[in-house]
PDB file with SEQRES, HELIX, SHEET and CRYST1 records, atoms N, CA, C and O in Angstrom:
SEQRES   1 A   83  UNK UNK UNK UNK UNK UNK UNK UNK UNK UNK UNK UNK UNK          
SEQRES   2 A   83  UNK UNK UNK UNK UNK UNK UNK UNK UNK UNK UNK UNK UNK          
SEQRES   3 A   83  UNK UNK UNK UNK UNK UNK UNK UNK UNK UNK UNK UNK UNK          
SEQRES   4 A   83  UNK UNK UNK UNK UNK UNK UNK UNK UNK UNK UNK UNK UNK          
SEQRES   5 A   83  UNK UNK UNK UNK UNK UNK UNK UNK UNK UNK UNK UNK UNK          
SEQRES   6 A   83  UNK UNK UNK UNK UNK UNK UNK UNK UNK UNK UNK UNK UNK          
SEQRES   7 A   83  UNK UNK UNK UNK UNK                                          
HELIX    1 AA1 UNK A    5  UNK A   10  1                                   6    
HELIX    2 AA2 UNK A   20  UNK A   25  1                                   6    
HELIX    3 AA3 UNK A   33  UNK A   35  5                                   3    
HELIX    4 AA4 UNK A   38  UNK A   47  1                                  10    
HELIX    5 AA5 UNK A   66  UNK A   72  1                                   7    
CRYST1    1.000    1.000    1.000  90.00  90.00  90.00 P 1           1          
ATOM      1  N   UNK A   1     -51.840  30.846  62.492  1.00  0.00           N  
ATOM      2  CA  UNK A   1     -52.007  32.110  63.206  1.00  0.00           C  
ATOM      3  C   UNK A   1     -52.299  31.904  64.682  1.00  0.00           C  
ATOM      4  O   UNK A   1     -52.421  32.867  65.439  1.00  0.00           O  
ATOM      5  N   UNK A   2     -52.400  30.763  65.051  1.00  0.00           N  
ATOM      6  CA  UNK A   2     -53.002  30.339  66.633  1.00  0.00           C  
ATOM      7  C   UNK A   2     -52.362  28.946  66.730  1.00  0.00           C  
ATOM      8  O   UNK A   2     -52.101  28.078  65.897  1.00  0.00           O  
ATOM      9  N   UNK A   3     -52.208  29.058  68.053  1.00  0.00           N  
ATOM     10  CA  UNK A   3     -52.382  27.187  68.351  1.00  0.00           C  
ATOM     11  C   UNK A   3     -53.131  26.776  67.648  1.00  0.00           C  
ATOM     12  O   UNK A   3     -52.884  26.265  66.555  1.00  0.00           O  
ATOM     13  N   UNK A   4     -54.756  27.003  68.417  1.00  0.00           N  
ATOM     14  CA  UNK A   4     -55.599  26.455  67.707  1.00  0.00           C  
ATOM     15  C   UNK A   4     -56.309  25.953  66.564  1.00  0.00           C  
ATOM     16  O   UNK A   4     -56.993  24.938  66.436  1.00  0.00           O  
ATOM     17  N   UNK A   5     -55.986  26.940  65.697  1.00  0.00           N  
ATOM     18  CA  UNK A   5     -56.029  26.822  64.175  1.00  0.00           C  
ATOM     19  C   UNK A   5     -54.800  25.447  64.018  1.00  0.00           C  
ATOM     20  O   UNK A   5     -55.168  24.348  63.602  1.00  0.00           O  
ATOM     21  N   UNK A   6     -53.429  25.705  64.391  1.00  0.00           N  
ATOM     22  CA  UNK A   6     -52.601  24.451  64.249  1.00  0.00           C  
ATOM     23  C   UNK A   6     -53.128  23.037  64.555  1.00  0.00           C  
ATOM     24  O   UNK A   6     -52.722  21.995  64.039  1.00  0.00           O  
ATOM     25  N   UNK A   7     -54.088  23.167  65.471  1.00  0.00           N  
ATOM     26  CA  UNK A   7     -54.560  22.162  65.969  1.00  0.00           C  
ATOM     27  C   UNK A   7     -55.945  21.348  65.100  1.00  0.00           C  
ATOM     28  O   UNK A   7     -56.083  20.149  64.858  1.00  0.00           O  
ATOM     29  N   UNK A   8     -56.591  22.176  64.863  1.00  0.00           N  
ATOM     30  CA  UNK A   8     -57.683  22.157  63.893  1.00  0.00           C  
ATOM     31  C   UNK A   8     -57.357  21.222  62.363  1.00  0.00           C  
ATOM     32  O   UNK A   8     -57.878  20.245  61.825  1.00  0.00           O  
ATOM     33  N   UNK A   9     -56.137  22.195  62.032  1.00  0.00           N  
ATOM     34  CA  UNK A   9     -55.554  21.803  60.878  1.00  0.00           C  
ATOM     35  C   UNK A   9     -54.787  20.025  60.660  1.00  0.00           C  
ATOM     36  O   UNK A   9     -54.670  19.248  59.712  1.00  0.00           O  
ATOM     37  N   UNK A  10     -54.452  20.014  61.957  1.00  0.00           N  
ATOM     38  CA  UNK A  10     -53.716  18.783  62.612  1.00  0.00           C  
ATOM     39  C   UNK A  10     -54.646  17.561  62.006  1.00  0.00           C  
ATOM     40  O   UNK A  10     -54.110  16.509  61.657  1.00  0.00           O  
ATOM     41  N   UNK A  11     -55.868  17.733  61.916  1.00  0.00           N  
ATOM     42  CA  UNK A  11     -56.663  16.887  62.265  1.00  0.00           C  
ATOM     43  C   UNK A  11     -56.987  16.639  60.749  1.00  0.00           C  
ATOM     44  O   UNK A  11     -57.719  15.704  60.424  1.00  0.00           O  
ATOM     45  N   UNK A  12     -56.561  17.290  60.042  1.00  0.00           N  
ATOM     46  CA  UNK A  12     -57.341  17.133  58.355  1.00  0.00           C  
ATOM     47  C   UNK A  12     -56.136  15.884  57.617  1.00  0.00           C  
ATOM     48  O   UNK A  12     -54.928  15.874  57.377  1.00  0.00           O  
ATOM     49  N   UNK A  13     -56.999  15.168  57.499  1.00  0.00           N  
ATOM     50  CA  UNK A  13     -56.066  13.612  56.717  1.00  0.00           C  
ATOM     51  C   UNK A  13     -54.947  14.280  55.774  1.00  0.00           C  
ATOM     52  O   UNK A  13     -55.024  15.102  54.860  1.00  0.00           O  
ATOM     53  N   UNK A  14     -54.009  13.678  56.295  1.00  0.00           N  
ATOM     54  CA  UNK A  14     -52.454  14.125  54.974  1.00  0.00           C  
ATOM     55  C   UNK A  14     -52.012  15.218  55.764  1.00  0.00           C  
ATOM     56  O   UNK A  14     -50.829  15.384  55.466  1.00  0.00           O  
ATOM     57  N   UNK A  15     -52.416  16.194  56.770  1.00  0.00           N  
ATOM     58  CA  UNK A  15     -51.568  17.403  56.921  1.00  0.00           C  
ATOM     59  C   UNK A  15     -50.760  16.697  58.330  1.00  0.00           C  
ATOM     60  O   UNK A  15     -51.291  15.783  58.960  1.00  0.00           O  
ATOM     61  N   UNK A  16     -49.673  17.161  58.627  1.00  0.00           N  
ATOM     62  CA  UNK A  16     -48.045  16.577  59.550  1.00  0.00           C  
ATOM     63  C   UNK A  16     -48.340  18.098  60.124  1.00  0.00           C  
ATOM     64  O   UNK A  16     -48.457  19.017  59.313  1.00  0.00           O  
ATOM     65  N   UNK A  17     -48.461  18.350  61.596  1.00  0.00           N  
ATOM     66  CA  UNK A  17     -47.954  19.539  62.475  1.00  0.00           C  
ATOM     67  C   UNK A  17     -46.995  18.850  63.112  1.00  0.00           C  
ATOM     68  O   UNK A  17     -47.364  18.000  63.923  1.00  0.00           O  
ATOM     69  N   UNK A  18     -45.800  19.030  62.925  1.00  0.00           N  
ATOM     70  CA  UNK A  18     -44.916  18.449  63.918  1.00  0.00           C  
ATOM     71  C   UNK A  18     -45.253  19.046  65.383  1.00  0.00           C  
ATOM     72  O   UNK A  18     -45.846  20.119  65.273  1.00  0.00           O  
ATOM     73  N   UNK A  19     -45.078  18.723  66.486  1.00  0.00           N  
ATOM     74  CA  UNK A  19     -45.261  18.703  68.076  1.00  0.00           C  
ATOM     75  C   UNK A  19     -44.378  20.215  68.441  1.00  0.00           C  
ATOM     76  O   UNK A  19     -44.642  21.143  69.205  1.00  0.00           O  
ATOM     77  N   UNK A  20     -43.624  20.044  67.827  1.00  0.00           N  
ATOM     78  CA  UNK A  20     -42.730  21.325  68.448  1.00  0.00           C  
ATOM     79  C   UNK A  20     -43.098  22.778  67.260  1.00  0.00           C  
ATOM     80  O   UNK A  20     -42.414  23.795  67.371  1.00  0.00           O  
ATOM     81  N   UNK A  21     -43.927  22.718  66.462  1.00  0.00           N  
ATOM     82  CA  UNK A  21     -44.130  23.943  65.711  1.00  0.00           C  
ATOM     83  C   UNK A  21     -45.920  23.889  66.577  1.00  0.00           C  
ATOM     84  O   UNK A  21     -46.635  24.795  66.151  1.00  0.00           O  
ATOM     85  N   UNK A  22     -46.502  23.122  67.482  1.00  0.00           N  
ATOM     86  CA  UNK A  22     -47.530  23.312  67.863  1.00  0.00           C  
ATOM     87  C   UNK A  22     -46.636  24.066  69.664  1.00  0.00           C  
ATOM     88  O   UNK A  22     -47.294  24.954  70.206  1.00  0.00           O  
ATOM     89  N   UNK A  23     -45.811  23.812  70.098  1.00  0.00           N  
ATOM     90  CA  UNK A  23     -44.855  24.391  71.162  1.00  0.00           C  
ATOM     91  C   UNK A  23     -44.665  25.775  70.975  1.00  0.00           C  
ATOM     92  O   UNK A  23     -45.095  26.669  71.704  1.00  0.00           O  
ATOM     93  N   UNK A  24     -43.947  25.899  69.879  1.00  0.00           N  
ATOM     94  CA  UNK A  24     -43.804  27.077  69.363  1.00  0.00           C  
ATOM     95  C   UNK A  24     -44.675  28.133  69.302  1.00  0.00           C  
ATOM     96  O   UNK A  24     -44.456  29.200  69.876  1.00  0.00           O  
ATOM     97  N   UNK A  25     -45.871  27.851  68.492  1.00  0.00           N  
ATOM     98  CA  UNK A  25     -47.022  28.313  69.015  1.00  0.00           C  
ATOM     99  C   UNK A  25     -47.663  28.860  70.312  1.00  0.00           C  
ATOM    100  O   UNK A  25     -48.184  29.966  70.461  1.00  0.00           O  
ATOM    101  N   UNK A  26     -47.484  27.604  71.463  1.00  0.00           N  
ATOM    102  CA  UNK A  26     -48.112  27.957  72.559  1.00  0.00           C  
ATOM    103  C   UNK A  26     -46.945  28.369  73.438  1.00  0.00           C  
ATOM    104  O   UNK A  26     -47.186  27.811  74.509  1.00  0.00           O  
ATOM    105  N   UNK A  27     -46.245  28.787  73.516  1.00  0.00           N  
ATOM    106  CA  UNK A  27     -45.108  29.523  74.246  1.00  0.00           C  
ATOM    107  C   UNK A  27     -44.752  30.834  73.438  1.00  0.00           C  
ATOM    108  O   UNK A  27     -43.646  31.252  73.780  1.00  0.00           O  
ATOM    109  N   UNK A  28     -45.354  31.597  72.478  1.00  0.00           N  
ATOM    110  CA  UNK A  28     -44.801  32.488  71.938  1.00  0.00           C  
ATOM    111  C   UNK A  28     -46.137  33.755  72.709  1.00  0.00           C  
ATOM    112  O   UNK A  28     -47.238  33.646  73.251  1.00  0.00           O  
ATOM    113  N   UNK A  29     -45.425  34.610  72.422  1.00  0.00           N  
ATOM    114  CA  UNK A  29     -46.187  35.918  73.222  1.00  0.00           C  
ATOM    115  C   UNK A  29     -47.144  36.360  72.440  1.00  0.00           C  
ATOM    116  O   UNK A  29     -48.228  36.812  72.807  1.00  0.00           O  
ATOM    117  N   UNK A  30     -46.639  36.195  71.030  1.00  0.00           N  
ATOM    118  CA  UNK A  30     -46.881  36.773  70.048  1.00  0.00           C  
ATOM    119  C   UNK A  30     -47.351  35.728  68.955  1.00  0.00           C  
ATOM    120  O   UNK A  30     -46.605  35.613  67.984  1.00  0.00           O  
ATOM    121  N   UNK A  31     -48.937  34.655  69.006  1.00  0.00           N  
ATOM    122  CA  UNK A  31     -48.974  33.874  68.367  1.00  0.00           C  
ATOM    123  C   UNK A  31     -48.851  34.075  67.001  1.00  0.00           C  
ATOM    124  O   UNK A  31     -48.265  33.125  66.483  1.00  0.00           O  
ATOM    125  N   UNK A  32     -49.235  35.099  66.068  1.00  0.00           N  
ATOM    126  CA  UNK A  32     -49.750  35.240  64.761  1.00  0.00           C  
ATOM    127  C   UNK A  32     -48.239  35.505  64.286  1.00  0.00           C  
ATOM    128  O   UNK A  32     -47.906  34.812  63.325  1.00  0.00           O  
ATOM    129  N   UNK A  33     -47.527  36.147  64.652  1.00  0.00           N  
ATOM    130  CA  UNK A  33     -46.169  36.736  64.766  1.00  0.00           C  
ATOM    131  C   UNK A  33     -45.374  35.535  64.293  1.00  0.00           C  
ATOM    132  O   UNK A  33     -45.025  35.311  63.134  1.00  0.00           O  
ATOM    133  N   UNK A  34     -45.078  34.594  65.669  1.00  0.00           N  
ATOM    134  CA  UNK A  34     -44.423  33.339  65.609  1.00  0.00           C  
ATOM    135  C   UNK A  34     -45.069  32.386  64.418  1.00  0.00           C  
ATOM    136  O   UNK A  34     -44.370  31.417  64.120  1.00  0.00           O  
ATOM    137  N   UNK A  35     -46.801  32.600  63.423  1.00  0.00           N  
ATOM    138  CA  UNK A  35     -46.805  31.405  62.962  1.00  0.00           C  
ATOM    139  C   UNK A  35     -46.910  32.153  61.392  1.00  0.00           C  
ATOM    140  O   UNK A  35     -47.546  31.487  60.576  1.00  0.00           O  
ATOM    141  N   UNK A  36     -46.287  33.609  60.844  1.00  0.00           N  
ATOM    142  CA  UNK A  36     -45.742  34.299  60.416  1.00  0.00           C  
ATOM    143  C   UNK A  36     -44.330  34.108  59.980  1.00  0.00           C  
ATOM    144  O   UNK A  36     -43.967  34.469  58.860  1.00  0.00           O  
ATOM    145  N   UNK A  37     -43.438  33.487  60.931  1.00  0.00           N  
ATOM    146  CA  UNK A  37     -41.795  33.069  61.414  1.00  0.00           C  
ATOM    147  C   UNK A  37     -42.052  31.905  60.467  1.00  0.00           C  
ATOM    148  O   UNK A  37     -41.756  31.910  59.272  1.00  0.00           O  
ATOM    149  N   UNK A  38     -42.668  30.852  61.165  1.00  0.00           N  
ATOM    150  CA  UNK A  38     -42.862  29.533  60.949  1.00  0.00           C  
ATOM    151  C   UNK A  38     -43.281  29.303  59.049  1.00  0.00           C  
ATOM    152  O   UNK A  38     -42.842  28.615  58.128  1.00  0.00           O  
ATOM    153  N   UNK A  39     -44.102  30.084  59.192  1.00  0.00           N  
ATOM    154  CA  UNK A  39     -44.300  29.906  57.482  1.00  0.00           C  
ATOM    155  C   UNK A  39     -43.165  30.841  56.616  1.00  0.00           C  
ATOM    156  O   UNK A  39     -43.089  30.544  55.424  1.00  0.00           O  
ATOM    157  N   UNK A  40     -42.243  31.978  57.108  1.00  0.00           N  
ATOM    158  CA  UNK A  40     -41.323  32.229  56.180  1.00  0.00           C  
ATOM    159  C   UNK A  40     -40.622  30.834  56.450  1.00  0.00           C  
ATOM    160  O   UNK A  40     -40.874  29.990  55.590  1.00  0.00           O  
ATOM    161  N   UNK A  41     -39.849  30.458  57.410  1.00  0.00           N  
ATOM    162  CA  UNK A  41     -38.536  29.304  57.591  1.00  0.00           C  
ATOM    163  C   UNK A  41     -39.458  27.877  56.408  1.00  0.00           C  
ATOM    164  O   UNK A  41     -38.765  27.233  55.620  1.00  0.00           O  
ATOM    165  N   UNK A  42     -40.477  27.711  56.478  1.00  0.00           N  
ATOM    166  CA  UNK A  42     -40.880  26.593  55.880  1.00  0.00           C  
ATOM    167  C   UNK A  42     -41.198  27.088  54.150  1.00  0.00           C  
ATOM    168  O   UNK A  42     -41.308  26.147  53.365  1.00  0.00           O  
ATOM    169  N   UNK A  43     -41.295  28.044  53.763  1.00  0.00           N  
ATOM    170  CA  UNK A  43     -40.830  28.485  52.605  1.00  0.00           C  
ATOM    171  C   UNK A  43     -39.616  28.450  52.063  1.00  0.00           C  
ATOM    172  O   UNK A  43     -39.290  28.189  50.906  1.00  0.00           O  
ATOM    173  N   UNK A  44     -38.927  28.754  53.055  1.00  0.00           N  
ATOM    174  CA  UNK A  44     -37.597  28.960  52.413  1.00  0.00           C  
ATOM    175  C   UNK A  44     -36.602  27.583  52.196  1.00  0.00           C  
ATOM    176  O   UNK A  44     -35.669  27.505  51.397  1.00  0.00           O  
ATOM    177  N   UNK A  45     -37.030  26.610  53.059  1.00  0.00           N  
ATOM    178  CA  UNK A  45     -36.739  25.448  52.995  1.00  0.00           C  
ATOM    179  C   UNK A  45     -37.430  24.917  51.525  1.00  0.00           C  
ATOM    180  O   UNK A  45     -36.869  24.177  50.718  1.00  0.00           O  
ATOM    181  N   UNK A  46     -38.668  25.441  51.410  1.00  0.00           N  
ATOM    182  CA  UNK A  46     -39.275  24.840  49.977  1.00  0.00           C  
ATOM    183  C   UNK A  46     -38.482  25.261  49.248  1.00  0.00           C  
ATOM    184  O   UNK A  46     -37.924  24.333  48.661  1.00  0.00           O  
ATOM    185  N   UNK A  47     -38.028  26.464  48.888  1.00  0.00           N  
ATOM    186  CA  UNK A  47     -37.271  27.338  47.708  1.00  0.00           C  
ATOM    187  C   UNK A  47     -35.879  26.377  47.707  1.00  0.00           C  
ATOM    188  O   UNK A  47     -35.311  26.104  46.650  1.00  0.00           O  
ATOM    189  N   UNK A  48     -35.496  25.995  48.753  1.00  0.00           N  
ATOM    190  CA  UNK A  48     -34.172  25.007  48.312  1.00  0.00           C  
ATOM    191  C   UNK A  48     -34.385  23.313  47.638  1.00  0.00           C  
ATOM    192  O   UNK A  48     -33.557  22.444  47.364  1.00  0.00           O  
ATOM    193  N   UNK A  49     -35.794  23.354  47.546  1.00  0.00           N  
ATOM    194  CA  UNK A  49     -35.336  21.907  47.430  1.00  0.00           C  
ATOM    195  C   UNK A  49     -35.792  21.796  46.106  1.00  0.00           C  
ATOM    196  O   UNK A  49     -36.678  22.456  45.564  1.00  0.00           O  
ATOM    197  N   UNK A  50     -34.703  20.383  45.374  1.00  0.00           N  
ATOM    198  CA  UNK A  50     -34.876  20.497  43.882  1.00  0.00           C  
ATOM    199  C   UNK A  50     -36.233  19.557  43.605  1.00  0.00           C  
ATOM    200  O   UNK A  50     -36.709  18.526  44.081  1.00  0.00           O  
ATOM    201  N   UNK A  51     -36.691  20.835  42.209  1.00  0.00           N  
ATOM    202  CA  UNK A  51     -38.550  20.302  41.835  1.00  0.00           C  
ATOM    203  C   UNK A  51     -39.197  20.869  42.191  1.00  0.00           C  
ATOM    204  O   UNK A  51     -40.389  20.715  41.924  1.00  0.00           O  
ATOM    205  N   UNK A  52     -38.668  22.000  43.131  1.00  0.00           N  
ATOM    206  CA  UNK A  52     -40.014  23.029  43.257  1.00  0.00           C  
ATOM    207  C   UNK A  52     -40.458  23.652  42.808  1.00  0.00           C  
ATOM    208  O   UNK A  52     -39.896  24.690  43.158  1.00  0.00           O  
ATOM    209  N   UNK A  53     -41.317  23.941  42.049  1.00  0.00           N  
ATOM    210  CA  UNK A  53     -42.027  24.954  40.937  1.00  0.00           C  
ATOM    211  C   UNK A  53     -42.562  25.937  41.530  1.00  0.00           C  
ATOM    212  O   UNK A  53     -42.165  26.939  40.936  1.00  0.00           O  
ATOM    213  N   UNK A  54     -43.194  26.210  42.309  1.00  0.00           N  
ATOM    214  CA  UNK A  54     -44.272  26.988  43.359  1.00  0.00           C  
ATOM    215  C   UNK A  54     -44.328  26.510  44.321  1.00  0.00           C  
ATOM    216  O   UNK A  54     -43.841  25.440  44.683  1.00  0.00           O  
ATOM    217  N   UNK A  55     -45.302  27.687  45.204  1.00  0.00           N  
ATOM    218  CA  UNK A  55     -46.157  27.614  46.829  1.00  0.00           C  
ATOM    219  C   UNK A  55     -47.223  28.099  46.317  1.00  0.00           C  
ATOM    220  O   UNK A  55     -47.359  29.023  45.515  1.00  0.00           O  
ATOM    221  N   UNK A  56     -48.426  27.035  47.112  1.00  0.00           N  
ATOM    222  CA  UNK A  56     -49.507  27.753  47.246  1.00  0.00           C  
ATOM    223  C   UNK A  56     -49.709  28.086  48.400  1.00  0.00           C  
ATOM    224  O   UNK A  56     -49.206  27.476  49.344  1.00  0.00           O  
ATOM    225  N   UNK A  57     -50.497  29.136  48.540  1.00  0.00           N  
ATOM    226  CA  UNK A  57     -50.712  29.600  49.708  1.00  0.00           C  
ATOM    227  C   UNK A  57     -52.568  30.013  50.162  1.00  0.00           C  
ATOM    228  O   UNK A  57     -53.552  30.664  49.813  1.00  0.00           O  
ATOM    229  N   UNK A  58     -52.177  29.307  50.913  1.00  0.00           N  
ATOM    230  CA  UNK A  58     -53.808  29.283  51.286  1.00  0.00           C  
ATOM    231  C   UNK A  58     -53.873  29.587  53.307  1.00  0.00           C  
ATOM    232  O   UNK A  58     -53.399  29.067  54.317  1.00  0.00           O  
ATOM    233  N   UNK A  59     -54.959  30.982  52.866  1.00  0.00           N  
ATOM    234  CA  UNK A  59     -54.631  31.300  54.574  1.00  0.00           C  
ATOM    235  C   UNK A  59     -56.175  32.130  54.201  1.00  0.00           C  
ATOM    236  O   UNK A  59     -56.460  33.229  53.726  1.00  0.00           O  
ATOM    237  N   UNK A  60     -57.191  30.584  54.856  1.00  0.00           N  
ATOM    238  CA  UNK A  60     -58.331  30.949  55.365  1.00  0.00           C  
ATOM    239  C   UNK A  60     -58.569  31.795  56.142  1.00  0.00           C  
ATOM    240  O   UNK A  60     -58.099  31.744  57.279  1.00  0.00           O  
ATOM    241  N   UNK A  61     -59.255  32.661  55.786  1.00  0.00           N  
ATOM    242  CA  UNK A  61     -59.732  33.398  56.912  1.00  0.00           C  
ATOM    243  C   UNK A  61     -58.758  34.974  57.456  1.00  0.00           C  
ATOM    244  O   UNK A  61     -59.176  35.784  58.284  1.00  0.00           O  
ATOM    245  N   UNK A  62     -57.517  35.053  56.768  1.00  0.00           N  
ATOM    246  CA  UNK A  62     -56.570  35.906  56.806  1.00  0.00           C  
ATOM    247  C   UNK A  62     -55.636  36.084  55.615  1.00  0.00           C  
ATOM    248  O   UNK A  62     -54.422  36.234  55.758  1.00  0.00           O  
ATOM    249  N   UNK A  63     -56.362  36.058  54.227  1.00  0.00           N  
ATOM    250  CA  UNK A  63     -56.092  36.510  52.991  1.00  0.00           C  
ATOM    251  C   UNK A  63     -55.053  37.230  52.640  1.00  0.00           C  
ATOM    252  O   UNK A  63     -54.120  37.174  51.839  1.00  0.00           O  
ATOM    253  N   UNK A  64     -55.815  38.513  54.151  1.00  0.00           N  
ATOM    254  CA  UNK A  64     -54.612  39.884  53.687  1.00  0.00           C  
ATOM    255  C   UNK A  64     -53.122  39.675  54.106  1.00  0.00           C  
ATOM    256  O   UNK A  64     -52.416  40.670  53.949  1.00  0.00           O  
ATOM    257  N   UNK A  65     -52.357  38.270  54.744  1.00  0.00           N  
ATOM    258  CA  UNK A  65     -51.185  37.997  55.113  1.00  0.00           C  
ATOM    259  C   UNK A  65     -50.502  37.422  53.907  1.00  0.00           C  
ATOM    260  O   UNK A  65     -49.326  37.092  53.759  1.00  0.00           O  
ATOM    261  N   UNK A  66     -51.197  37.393  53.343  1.00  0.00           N  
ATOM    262  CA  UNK A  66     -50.395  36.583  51.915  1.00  0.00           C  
ATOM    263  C   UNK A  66     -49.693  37.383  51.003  1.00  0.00           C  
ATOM    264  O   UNK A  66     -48.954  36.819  50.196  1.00  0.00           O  
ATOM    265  N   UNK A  67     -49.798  38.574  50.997  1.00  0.00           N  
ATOM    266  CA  UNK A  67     -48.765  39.444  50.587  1.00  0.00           C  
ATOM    267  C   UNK A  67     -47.156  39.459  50.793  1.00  0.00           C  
ATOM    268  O   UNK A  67     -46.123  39.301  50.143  1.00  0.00           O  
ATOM    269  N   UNK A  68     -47.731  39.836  52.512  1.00  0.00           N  
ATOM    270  CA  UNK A  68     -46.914  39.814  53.191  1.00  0.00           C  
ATOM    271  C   UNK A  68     -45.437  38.612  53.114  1.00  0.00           C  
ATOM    272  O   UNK A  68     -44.248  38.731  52.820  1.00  0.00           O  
ATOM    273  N   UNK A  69     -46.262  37.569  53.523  1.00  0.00           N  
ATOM    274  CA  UNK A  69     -45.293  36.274  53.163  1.00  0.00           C  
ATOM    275  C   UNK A  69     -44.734  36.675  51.893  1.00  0.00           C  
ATOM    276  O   UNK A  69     -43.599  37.153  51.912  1.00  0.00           O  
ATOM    277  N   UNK A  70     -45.337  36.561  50.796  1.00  0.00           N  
ATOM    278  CA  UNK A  70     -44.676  36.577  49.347  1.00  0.00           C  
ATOM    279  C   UNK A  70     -43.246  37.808  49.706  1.00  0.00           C  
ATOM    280  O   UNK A  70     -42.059  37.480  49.720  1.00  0.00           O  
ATOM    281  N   UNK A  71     -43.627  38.818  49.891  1.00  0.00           N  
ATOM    282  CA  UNK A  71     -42.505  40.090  50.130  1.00  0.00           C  
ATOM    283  C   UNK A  71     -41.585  39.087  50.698  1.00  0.00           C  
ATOM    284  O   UNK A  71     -40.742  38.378  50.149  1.00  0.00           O  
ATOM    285  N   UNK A  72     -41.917  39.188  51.827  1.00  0.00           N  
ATOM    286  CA  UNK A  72     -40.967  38.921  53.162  1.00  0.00           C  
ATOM    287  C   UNK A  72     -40.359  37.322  53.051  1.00  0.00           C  
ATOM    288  O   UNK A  72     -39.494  36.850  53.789  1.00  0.00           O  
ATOM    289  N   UNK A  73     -40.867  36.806  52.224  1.00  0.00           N  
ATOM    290  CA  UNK A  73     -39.918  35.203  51.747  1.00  0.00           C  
ATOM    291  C   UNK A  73     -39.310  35.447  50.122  1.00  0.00           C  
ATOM    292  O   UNK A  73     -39.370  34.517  49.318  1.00  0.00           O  
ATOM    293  N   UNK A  74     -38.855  36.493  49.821  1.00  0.00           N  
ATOM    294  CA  UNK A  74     -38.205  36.758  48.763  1.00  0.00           C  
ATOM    295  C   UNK A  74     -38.632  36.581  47.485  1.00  0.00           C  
ATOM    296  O   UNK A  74     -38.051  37.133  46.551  1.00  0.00           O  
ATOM    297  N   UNK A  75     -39.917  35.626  47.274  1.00  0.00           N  
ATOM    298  CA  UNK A  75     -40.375  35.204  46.119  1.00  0.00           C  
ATOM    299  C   UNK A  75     -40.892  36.406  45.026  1.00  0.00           C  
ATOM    300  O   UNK A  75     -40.702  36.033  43.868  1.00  0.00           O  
ATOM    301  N   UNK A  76     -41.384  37.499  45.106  1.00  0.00           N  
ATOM    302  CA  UNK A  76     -41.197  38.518  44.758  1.00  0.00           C  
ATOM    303  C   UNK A  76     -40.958  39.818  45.293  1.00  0.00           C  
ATOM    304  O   UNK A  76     -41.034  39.825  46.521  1.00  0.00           O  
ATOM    305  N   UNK A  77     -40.590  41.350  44.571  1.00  0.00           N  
ATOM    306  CA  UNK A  77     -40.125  42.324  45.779  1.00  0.00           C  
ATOM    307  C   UNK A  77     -41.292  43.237  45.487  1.00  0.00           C  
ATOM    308  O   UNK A  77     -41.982  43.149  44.472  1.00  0.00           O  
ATOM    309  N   UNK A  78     -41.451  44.071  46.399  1.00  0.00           N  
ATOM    310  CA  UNK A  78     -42.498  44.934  46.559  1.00  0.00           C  
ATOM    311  C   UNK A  78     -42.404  45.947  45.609  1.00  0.00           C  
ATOM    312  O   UNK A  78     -43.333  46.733  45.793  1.00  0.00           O  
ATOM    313  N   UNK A  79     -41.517  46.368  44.435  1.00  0.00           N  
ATOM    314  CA  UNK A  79     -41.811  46.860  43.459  1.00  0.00           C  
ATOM    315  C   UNK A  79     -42.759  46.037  42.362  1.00  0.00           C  
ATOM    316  O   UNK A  79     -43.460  46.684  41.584  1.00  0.00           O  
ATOM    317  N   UNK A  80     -42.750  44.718  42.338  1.00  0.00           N  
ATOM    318  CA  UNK A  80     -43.165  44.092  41.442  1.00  0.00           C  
ATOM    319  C   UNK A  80     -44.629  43.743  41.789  1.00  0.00           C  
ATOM    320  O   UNK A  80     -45.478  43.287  41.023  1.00  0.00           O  
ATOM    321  N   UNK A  81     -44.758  44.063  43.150  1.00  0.00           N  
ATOM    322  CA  UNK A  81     -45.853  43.654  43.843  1.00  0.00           C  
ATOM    323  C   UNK A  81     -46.816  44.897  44.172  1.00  0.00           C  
ATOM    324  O   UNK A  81     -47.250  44.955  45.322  1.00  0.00           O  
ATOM    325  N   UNK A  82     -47.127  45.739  43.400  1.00  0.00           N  
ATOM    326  CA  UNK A  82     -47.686  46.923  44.160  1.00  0.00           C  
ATOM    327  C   UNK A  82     -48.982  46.481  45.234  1.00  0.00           C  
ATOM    328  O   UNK A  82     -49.873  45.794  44.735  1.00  0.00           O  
ATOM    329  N   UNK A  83     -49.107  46.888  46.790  1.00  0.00           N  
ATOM    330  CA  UNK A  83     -50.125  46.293  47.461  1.00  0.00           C  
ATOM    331  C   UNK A  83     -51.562  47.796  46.918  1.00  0.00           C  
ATOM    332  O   UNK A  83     -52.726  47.706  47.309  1.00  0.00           O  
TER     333      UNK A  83                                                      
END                                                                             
């Protein structure tokens, strides 16, 4: 949702921010927006690859976006999902 949070996260053993999704971040007008973008495109890349069973989704501190993603990355539709 921030650079910063990207940055934070950067730092926890095993997690990869690539350099240019921390760019992305800090050049967008619209940080929460752009890291919104960033987690549909990196979903949807999960949904193609073979062995994927699930996503978890874990979004400290901003719970109520996790809907959202689910809708808006196809994994279920908002009939099935009443909010």
């Amino acid at each position: 949702r921030s650079l910063k949070a990207a940055q934070a996260m950067r730092k926890i053993p095993g997690i990869h921010i690539p350099d240019a999704i921390l760019q992305r971040l800090e050049n967008s007008k619209a940080p929460k927006e752009e890291g919104i973008q960033i987690a549909l495109e990196t979903i949807e890349q999960l949904k193609s690859m073979p062995g994927i069973k699930g996503i978890h989704f874990m979004a400290v501190g901003w719970e109520k976006i996790v809907p959202r993603l689910i809708i808006e990355s196809g994994l279920v539709t908002p009939a099935a999902h009443p909010a």
